[in-house]
C-alpha positions in Angstrom: -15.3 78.0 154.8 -16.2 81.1 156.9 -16.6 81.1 160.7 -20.3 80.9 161.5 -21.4 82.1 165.0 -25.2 81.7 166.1 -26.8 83.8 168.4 -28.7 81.5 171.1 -31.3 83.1 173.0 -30.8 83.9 176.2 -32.8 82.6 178.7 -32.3 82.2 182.9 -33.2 78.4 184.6 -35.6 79.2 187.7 -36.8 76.6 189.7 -36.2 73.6 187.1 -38.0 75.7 184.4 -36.5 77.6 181.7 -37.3 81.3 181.3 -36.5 83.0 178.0 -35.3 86.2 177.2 -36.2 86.4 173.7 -38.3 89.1 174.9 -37.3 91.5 177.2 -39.2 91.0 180.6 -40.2 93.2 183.7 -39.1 92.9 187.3 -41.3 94.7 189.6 -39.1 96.7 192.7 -40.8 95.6 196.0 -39.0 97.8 198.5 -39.5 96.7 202.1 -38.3 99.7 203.5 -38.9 102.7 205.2 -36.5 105.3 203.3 -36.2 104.2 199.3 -35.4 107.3 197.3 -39.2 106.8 195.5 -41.9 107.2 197.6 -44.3 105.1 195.5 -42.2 102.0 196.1 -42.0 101.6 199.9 -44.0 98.8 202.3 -43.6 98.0 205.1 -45.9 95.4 206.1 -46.9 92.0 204.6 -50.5 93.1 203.4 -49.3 96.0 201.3 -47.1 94.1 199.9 -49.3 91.4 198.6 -51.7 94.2 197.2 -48.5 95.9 195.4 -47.6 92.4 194.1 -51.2 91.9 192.9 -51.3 94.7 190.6 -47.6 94.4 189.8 -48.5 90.8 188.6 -51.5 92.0 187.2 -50.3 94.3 184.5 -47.6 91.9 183.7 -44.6 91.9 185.5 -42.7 88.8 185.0 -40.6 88.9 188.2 -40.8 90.4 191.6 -37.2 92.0 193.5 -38.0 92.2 197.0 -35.2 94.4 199.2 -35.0 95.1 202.6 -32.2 97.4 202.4 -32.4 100.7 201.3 -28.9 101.5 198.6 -30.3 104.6 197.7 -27.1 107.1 198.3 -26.6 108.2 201.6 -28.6 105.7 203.2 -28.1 104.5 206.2 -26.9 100.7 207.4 -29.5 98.3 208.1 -27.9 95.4 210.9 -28.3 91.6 209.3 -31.3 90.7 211.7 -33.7 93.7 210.6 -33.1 93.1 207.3 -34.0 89.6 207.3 -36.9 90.2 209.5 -38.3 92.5 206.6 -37.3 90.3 203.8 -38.4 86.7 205.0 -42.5 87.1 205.7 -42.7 89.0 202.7 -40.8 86.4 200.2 -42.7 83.8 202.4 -46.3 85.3 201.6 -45.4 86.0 198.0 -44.2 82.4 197.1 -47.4 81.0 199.6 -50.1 83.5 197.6 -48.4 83.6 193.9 -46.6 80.4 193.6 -46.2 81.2 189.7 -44.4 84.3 190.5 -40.5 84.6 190.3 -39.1 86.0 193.2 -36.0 87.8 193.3 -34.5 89.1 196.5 -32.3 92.3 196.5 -29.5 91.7 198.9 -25.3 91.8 199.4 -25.7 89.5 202.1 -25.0 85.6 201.5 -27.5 84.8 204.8 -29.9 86.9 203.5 -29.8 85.4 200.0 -29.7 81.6 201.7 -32.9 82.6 203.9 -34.6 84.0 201.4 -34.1 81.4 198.6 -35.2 78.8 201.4 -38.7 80.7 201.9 -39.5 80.7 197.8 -37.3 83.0 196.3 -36.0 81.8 193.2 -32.7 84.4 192.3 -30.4 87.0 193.8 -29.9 90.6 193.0 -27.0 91.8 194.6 -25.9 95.7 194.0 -22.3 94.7 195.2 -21.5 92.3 192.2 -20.4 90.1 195.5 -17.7 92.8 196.8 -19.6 92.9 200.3 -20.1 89.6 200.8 -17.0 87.0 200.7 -19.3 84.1 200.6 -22.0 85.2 198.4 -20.6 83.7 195.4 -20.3 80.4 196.9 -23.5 80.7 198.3 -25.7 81.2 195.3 -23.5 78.6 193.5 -24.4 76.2 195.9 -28.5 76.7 195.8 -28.5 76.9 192.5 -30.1 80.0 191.3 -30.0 83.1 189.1 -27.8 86.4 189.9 -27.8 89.6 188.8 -24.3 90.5 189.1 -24.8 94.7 189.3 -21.1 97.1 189.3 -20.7 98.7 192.0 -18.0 100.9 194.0 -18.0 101.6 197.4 -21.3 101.4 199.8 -24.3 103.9 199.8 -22.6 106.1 202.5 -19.2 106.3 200.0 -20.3 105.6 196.2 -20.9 108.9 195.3 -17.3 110.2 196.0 -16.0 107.1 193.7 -16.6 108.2 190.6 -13.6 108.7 189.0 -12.4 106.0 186.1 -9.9 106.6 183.0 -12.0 104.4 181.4 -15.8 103.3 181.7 -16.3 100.6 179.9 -13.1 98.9 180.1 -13.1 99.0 184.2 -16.6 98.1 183.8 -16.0 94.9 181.3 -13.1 94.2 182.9 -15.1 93.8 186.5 -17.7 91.6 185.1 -15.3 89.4 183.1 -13.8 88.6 186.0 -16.6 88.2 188.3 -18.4 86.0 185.9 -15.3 83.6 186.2 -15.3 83.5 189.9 -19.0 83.0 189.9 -18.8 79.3 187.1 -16.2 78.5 189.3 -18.6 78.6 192.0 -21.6 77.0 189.7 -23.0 79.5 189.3 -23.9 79.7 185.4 -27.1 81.5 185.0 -25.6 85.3 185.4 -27.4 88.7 185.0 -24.8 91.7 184.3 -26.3 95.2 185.4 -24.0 98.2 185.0 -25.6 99.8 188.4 -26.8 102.9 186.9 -26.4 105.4 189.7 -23.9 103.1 191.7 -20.7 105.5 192.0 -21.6 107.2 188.5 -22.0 110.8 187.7 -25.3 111.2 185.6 -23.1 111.8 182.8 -21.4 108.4 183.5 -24.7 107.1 183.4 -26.0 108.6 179.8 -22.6 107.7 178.0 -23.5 103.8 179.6 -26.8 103.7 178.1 -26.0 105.0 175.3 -23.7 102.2 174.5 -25.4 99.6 176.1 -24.5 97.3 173.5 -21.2 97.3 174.3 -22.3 94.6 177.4 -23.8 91.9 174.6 -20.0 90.8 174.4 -20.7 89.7 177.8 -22.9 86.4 176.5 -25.2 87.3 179.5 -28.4 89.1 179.6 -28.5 92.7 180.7 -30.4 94.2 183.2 -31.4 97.8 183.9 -32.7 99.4 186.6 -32.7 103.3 185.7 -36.1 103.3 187.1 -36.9 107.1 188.2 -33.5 107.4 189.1 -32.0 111.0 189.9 -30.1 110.5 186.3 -33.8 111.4 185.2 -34.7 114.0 187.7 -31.8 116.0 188.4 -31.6 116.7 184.1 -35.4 117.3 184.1 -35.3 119.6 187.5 -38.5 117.8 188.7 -38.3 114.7 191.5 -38.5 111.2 191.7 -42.6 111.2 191.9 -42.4 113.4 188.9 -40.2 111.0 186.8 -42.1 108.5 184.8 -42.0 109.7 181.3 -38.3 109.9 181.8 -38.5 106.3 182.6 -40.1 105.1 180.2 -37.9 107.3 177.2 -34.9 105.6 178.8 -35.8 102.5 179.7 -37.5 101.9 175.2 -33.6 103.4 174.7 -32.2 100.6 177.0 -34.5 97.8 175.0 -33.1 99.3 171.5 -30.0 99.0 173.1 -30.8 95.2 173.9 -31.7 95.2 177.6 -33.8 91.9 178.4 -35.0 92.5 182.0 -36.3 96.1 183.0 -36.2 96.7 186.8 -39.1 99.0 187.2 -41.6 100.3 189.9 -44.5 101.3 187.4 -45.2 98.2 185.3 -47.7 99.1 183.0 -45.3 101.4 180.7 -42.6 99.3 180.9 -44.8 96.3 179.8 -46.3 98.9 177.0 -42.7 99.9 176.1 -41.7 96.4 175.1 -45.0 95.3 173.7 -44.5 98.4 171.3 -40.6 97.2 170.2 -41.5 94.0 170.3 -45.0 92.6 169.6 -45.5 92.2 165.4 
């Protein structure tokens, strides 16, 4: 008799309810900070952010990542108090204003991540894969929630001198195999993989991962991207980061072909266009 192997569907338990991934979804980038790379994406006060979360909801995002520190390349540190005073009345109004929302914070830092989850945030997105924070693993084990476990060299003052690998995808599979380990032994079972497009990768790096983006289903996880007007776009194009949506939105309908279920985005609308195009019958 032949071996039979079914493909479940993927889906992420938030806050006691179960979200499926059948169909891709959208998480709008809520960037409480002064000095993101994209212009269009910072706020820095409570107000503006409700109104960006408003339309973001609006046009269909299904998720929300707030971050209070800038990883952009070459940006600078942000001390463990600031950051929380940016990231905690901002989660707090969100969860107050659109309790239906999903709320994911964007942080390294296990106190962040702890705060954040305690004033309605429902998941953690953490650029280091849990390399900067010790107890970060342990920490989202023990709340109980998502986490979107990104690759990552380095910090935003060194990753773009660590870009050398003999092989991509196996250093890459390998770091996520074992990462995903030390996260069920921590109980944490509802992982995100993101390959960190941009994180200590040469835009050629970054083509030759999208292009096989497949390569991550052998995870058994769902894949996030986040390639949203990303210099990867730009610097090929010669244009800017303002200047980069219809780069986005080619890539990111390559990224959904290449099975990507959550789109990290900071225009909404096209992304929610691109998968209602690949996916709607």
């Amino acid at each position: 008799m032949e071996n039979l192997t079914i493909a479940l569907p993927q889906m992420l338990k938030i806050n006691g309810k179960l979200l499926s991934l059948e169909k891709p979804r959208i998480m709008g980038i809520l960037n409480i900070t002064p000095d993101s790379f994209y212009s269009g994406s910072r706020f820095s006060a409570v107000d503006e952010a409700l109104r960006q979360a408003e339309q973001m909801l609006s046009e269909g995002a299904d998720l929300l990542d707030v971050g209070g520190y800038s990883t952009r390349p070459g940006a600078a540190e942000v001390a463990e108090a600031d950051e929380i005073g940016r990231v905690r009345p901002v989660v707090a109004a969100l969860a107050r204003h659109f309790p239906q929302a999903i709320i994911s914070v964007d942080t390294f830092r296990a106190s962040v991540a702890r705060i954040a989850i305690q004033e309605g945030a429902h998941m953690i997105n953490d650029v280091s894969g849990g390399q900067a924070d010790a107890t970060m693993f342990s920490t989202v084990g023990e709340l109980g929630v998502p986490y979107v476990l990104m690759h990552s060299r380095g910090n935003p003052q060194t990753m773009q001198q660590l870009t050398d690998y003999e092989h991509i995808f196996t250093e890459l599979m390998r770091f996520f195999q074992e990462r995903i380990i030390l996260l069920q032994q921590a109980g944490c079972h509802d992982v995100v993989v993101d390959p960190g497009f941009g994180f200590a990768k040469t835009v050629e790096q970054n083509y030759l991962l999208l292009r096989h983006l497949a390569v991550f289903s052998l995870l058994e996880k769902p894949v996030l991207v986040g390639i949203s007007r990303k210099s990867m776009i730009w610097k090929k194009l010669g244009s800017s980061p303002e200047e980069a949506l219809n780069g986005t939105t080619v890539l990111n309908t390559l990224a959904v072909l290449q099975g990507a279920k959550i789109l990290r985005v900071h225009d909404v609308k096209p992304a929610v266009e691109v998968i209602r195009l690949l996916t709607d019958k």
